[in-house]
Every structure is written in C-alpha cells, then in structure tokens.
N, C-alpha and C positions, 0 to 999 in steps of 0.2 A: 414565613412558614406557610406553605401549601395548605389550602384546607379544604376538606372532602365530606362529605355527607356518607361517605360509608368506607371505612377499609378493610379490606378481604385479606387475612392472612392465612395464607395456603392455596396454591393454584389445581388443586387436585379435581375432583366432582365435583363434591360439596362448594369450594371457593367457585369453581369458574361458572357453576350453574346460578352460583348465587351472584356474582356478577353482573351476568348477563343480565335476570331478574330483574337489580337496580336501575340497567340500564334501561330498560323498559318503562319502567317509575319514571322516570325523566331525573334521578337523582345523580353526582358525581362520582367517581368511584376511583378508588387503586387498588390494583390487582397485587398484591406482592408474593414472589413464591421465589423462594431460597435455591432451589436446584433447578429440578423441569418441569414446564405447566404440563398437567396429565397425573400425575403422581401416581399412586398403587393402582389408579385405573386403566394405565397407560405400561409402566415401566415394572417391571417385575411380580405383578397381579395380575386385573380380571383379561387385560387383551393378551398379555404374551401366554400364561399358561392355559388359555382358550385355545388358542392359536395350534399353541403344544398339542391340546386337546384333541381339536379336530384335524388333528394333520394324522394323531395317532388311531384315531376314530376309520381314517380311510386305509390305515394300512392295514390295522385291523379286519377287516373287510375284505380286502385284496390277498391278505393271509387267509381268511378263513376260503375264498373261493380255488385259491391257489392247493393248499391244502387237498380241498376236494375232485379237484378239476384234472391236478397234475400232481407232479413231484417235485416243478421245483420251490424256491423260496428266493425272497426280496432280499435284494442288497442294498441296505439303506444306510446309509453316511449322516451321522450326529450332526456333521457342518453344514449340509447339506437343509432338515430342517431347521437347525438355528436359523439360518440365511435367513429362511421362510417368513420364522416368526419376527425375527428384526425388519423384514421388507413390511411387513403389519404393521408394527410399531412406528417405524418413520412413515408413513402413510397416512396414520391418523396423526402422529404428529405434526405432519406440516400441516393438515388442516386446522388442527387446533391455533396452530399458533402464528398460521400465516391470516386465522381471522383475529386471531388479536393483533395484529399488526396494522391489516385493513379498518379494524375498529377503532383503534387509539387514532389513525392520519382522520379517520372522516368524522369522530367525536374526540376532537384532539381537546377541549374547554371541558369535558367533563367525565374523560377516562385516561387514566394512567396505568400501565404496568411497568411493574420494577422486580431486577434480580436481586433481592438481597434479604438479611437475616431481622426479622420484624421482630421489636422487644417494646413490650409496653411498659410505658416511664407512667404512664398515671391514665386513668380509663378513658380520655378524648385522645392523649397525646402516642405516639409510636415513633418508638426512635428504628431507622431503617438502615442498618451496618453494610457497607458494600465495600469491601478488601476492607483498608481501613479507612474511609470516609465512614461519614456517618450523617444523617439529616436528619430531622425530626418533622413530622407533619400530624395536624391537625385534624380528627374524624370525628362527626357527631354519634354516628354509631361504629361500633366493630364488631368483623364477622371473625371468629377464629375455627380456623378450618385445615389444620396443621396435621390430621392424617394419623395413620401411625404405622407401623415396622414389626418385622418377624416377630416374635418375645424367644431371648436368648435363657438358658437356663445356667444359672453362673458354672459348675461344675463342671458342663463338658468344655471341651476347647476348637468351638466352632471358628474355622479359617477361613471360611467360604471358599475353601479348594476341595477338602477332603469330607472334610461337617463339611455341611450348608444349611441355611435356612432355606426358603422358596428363593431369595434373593443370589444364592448361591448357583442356582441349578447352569446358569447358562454360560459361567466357569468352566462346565466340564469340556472336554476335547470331545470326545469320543462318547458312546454308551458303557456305562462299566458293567463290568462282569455279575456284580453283585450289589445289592444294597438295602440299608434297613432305615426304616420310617419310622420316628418318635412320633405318635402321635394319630391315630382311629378316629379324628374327625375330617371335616371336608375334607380340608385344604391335605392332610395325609394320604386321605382314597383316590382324592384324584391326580396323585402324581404317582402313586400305587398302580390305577387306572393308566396312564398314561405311559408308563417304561413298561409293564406287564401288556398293552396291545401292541408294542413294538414287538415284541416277544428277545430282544436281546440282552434282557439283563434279569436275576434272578431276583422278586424283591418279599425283604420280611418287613411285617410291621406287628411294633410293641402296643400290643394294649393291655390296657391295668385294668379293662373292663372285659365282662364273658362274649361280648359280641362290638362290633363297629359301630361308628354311629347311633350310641347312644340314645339320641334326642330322637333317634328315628325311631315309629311303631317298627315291633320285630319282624313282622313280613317285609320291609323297607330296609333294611339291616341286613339281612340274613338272605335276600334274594342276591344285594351288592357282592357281598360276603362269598355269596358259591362260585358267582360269576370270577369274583379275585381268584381261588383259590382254583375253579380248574383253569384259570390260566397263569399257574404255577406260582402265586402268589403265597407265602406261608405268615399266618398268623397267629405272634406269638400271644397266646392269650391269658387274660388274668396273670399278668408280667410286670413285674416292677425292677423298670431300670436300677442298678444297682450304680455301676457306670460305665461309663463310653470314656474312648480315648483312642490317638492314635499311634499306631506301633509301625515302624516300617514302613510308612508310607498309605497303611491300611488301619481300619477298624476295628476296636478289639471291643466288644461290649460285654455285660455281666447282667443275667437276667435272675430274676428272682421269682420262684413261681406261686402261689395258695400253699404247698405244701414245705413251703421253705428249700425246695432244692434248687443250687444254683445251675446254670448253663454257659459256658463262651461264648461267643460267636465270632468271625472275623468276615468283614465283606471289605467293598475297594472304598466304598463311599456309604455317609449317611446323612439324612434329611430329616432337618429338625423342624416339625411342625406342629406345632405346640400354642398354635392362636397368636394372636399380636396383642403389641401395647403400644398406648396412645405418644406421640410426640409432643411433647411441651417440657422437653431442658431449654433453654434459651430464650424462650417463649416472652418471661417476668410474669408468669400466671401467679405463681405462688406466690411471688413479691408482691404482687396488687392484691394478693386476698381474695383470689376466686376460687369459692370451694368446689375441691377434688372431691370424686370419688374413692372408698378404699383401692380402686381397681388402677386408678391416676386417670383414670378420665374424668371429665367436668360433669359436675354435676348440674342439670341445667333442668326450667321450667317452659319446656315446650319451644325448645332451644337456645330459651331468654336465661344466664347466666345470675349470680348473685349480683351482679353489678350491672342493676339493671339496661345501660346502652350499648351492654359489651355479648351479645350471642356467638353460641357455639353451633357447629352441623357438624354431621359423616363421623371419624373413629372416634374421634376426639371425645365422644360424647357418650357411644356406647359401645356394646358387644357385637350389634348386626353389622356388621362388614361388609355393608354391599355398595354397589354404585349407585345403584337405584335408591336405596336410602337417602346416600349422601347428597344426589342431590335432589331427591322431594326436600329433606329436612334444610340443604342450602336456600332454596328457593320460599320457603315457607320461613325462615328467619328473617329474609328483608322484607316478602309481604307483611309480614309480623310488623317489625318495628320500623316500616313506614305509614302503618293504619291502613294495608290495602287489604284485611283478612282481617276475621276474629272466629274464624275454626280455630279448631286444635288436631295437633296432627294425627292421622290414625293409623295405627299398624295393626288393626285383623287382618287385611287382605292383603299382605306382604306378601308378592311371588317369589319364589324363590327357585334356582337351578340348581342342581350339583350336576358337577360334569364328571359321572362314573361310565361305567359300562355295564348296566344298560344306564341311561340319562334320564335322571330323577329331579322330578319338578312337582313341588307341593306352592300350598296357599291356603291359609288360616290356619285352624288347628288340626291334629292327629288323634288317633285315639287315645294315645297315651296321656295326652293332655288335657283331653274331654272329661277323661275317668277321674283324672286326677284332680278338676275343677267340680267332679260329681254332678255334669249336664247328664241329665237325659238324653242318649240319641240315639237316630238307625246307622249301621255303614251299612254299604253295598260296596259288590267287592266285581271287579269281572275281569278274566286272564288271559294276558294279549293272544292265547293261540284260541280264542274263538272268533276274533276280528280278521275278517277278511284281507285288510290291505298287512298285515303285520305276516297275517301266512303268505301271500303274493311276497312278501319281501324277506320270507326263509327267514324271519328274526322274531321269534313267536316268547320270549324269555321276557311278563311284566306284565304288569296291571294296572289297572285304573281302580282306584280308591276312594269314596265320596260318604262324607259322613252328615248326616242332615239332625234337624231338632226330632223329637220323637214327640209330634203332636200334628194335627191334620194341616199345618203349611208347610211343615218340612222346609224350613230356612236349611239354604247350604250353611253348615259349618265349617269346613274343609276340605282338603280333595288332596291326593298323592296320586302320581302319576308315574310310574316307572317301567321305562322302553322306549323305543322308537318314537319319536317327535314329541315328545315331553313335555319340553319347554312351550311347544305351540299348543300345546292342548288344553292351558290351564285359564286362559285370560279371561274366557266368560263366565267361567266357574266365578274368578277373581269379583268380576261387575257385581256380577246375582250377590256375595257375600258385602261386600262394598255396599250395594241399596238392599241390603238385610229382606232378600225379596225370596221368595222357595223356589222348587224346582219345578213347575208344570209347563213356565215359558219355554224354556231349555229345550224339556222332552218330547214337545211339541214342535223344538224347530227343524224342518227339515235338513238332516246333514249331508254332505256331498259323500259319492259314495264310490270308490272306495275311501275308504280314508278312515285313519287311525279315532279322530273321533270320532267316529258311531259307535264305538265302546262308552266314550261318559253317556251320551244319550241311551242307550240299553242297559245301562246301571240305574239312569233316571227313570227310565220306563217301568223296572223292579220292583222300584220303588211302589211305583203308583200300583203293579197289580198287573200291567201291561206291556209285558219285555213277548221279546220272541223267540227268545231260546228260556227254555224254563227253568229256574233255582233247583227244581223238584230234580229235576232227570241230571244236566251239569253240576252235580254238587259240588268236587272238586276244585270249578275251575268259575261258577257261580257261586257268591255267598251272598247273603242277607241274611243282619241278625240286629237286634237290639239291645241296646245296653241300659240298668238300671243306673239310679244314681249311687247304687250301692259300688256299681263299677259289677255288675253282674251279667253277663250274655243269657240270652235267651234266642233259639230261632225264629222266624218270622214264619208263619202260615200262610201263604196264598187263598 
C-alpha cells in the first residue's frame, strides 16, 4: 500500500492549488481527479464562459460602432466562436497538465497523479476505482476538493440539447432564435449578457424577484437591468415558474405572475441557471460520518472537517463559487494541517467580477448589507460620464461606489465598481480594507491620467472635503451621503 502525507481528491482550483502548496512543504502528494484536471475552472465555467464573454464584449463594440458609422452589420457563425473558446480551453489545458506531467518525472518519490473515482474506506485509507481495478492507498491527511455541478430542478426535463444548464450551452449548433433563463443571478445575467451583445438571439429571463441581482445595492441592479433591456432583453419579473417542457422540439413555459394571472411562452431553447450543488455521491463522505450541511456541502472549521485529518476547499464547502476562493481556501488547508499557518481565513476583502454589460466588480460590503448589519457609514458615489478616460472611450454608462466607516479615519468598507475596467480598478481598494487602514493614502496617490481610476481617487477626495468637481453643482451624477445605524440617509454638508 502507497503511503502519502496528503491526498487531494478533486483536480479542480481548490485540489491543484492545494497540491502544489504541499509540494512546496517538501510533503508527498496524490493528485486524484476522476475526469479532467481544471475542473469548473477550466471546463464549462470561469475560462469558457469568460472566453464567451469577452468575444461577445468585442462584438458588442464593433456593433455599436457599426450601427453608428454605417449600415451594415456582422456576420458572425456560433462555430466559429465555439472554435475560439475551445482554442482557450486546450491552452490552458495543456499547460496545466503538461506541468503535471513535468512534476510527477522530476518529483517522481513524492508526487503522484491518478485518473480515477476516490472513495474513502476509513479517514487515512482511499480506495481509488479505475475501470474496474481498484487500489487502495494510505494518507496522513485528506484534502477533499470534489467541486460541484449546475443544480438541476427535478420537474423540468433538462437534455442539455434543448434545457441546458451552463454545461449545456456549447451543444448548441448555431445562435437560436429565442431563449429563456431560469434564474436573475450571476451566472443567468451573464449569459443574458452574452447572447443579448451578440444581438442574434431574443432573450427572457424569469425572476420571482421585483429586480436582478438581488444581493446587489439597487443602483447595481437596475443599472445591469436597463443595459439588458435596451438591448432587447425582457424581463419576466416577480414570476413564478409554473412549468417548462418541451413540445416540438421547442419550449413551452407557464409563468405565474403577483397577480395570479398565468402566461405561455414558447422559445427554441432554455438555460437553467439556478446556482450549483456540491459533488460527493461516490465520495464515502456520508459513510465515514462527515458532517453535511443542509445545503450537502461539508460543513467544515476553517476548512478542517469533523474528522479532524480529513479537510475540505472550493464548492464543496460553500456557496462562493469562485476560483479565487477555491484556491486561497485549497492552499490554506495544507498550510493548515501541516502547522505552516495559525491564521484563519478571511473573506471581508473577497473581489469579486460579474461579467455583465457594463462589467461589475465589488469587494467587501454593499450598502445593502451595511444597513442591514446597522454600521454606521459615508458612501460616495461618482458617475463614469464625469471621468475623462470613460468619455475619450464613448462608454460613459457606470460608477464607482465606495462606502467607508462614518468616523474621522474612514476605514474603507466596500467599493462597487460598474463599467469599463472594473475588474482592474478594485485591488487597492481590496489592500486598504484587507489592513483595515482608511482612505487618505489612496486619495493622496497620484493616478495616471487618463485613466478610469481617477474616479475612486475623486470619490476619495469627497470624502475628505477635497474633490474637484463639487457634490454641490454635479448632484446627479455626484453623491455623498451618510447613513445612520437606524439605516437612515442624511446628506453630507461640505
């Protein structure tokens, strides 16, 4: 029997970051992952529907100038980007896995990877099924890192031809004609986002809620929301599936609205996106006694499992769905239980992206959540068409959002960022809340100009009393305001 000082079950983020970690320990490792090393970060997730993303992002762009410039319009072939984002996908694939390849020959005594289905027989031991062989080997500790999959809703009858989950989409041949979205969070707006900047396909989406993106402040919401809907996006709202099916080859759904009136609809295709659930049938989780969550994820203490030498990372574990998660918390498992760390891990300054139209990137909290926790605080608000580089780039639709303590250091609390270069604008926001430090370094540091941040720095300048454009005269498009812990607004005085 093989014996390991750590085995990783799941080759996704979470396993392969935590891996690698071990191997940096100078400890021994097997890697095992049942299908392909990459998992949802690789293969029908964060890289392919990015990919989707920003392919649609440029056409978008190329329509809009087209639109203005001339009369005519883009001929663009489904296969054509598939191609695209499968050329992505094998790319980071072979990098992946042609260093695990290069790893295992030049640490061939103290790393292994293996294709096959990992079942724990007792909390050291893992039995590893491959066709029908089967082995068993020996770990002092275990990482379980098993990932998870669309969440199916028993009552429709998802084929991944006609339904599909996210897992489905790249089944299709062609653009279809029409199509409806179960489902007002991310993972639904940005493939809403995505067939609606291609502009060939008509798309609705059902929500049971008065507006999108729920968890989002309503300026963050409802900005996403206009941008869907002038580009022919319909929103069926405060909707309750009644049901879906399919008739002819197409979609027949039954909406239910607050007033009890029902509605049909019929499109070519629909996408079911309704969050995920964790992987562990096959697992022996349940068998050995490791307590679930009601959700079926593990319920875990700062990744450390009920059985203390068996840790969990990435879905497995919780609701945040990200890469970036899965592997801080893979990595932080084996510092964990090899005594190279005694932090605990922190999620205030979690970045996060959606990949809408306009591209929205927050990090810490919102106000929705401020209010709701009953802090004290200021936001400052400022609206991309008073920034220089965002008008030079004719896309002025978005803001910068930044909420601080409501006391003389003004610790950043959070920051929402929605428009053009989003994602890159939020990371030192991310630090400053990370060393729980205020704003005056920030608003002090000189920013390159033109450029999309000199919006946070002139929200930070507001703050203190010293912006350049003034609250007073820009009301619309400048805000400053306070909030009590009653969750009460009040204006700010200059």
């Amino acid at each position: 029997m093989k014996k390991y000082d750590l085995c990783v079950i799941g080759g996704g983020p979470a396993g392969y970051a935590a891996a690698m970690r071990a191997l940096d320990l100078k400890k021994s490792v097997c890697l095992v992952e049942k299908n392909r090393v990459g998992g949802a970060g690789l293969y029908n997730g964060a890289l392919s529907s990015k990919t989707f993303w920003e392919i649609s992002m440029e056409i978008a762009s190329v329509r809009k100038r087209l639109h203005k410039y001339s009369e005519g319009d883009l001929k663009i072939d489904f296969k054509d980007i598939l191609n695209d984002v499968h050329d992505a996908i094998f790319l980071r694939k072979i990098q992946l896995e042609t260093h695990l390849l290069l790893l295992q020959r030049k640490r061939k005594d103290v790393f292994d990877t293996v294709k096959a289905q990992a079942y724990l027989k007792t909390n050291h031991e893992v039995i590893l099924q491959k066709g029908g062989d089967e082995e068993i080997i020996y770990a002092e500790n275990i990482l379980i890192a098993t990932g998870s999959r669309p969440r199916k809703i028993p009552n429709i009858p998802i084929d991944e031809k006609v339904i599909v989950t996210s897992d489905g989409i790249e089944s299709f041949t062609d653009f279809p004609e029409s199509m409806v979205i179960l489902g007002a969070g991310v993972i639904g707006c940005e493939w809403a986002t995505i067939f609606s900047n291609i502009g060939r396909t008509h798309v609705n989406i059902i929500d049971k809620a008065d507006r999108i993106l729920p968890f989002e402040d309503e300026d963050v919401s409802f900005t996403i929301q206009s941008h869907l809907e002038d580009h022919g996006v319909t929103i069926h709202r405060n909707s309750k599936l009644e049901r879906m099916e399919i008739k002819n080859g197409k979609v027949e759904y039954e909406l239910i609205d607050n007033d009890g009136n029902k509605n049909i609809f019929t499109v070519e295709k629909a996408l079911v996106a309704v969050g995920r659930e964790p992987n562990i049938e096959g697992t022996g989780l349940k068998e050995l006694g490791i307590k679930l969550k009601p959700s079926g994820t593990i319920e875990d203490n700062d990744t450390q499992t009920s059985i203390p030498n068996i840790y969990a990372a990435g879905d497995i574990t919780s609701d945040i769905a990200l890469v970036s998660i899965a592997e801080m918390e893979g990595r932080h498992a084996v510092e964990k239980m090899f005594g190279a760390t005694d932090k605990i891990l922190a999620y205030k300054n979690i970045s996060t992206i959606m990949f809408l139209n306009p591209e929205t990137a927050g990090v810490g909290m919102n106000e929705q959540e401020a209010r709701k926790k009953g802090i004290c605080f200021k936001v400052v608000s400022m609206d991309y068409s008073l920034i220089p580089r965002a008008v030079a780039m004719r896309s002025t639709k978005g803001f910068f959002k930044i909420l601080v303590s409501n006391d003389d250091e003004m610790r950043i609390l959070g920051m929402r960022a929605v428009g053009e270069h989003a994602s890159t604008a939020i990371q030192a926001v991310a630090l400053l809340i990370q060393m729980d430090k205020g704003i005056e370094d920030l608003a002090e540091l000189i920013h390159p100009h033109p450029s999309i941040i000199e919006g946070i720095q002139e929200c930070l300048r507001m703050l203190t009393g010293k912006s350049i454009l003034k609250p007073e005269i820009f009301k619309d498009t400048l805000k400053c305001k306070g909030c009590t812990e009653k969750g009460e607004y009040y204006d700010i005085d200059f």
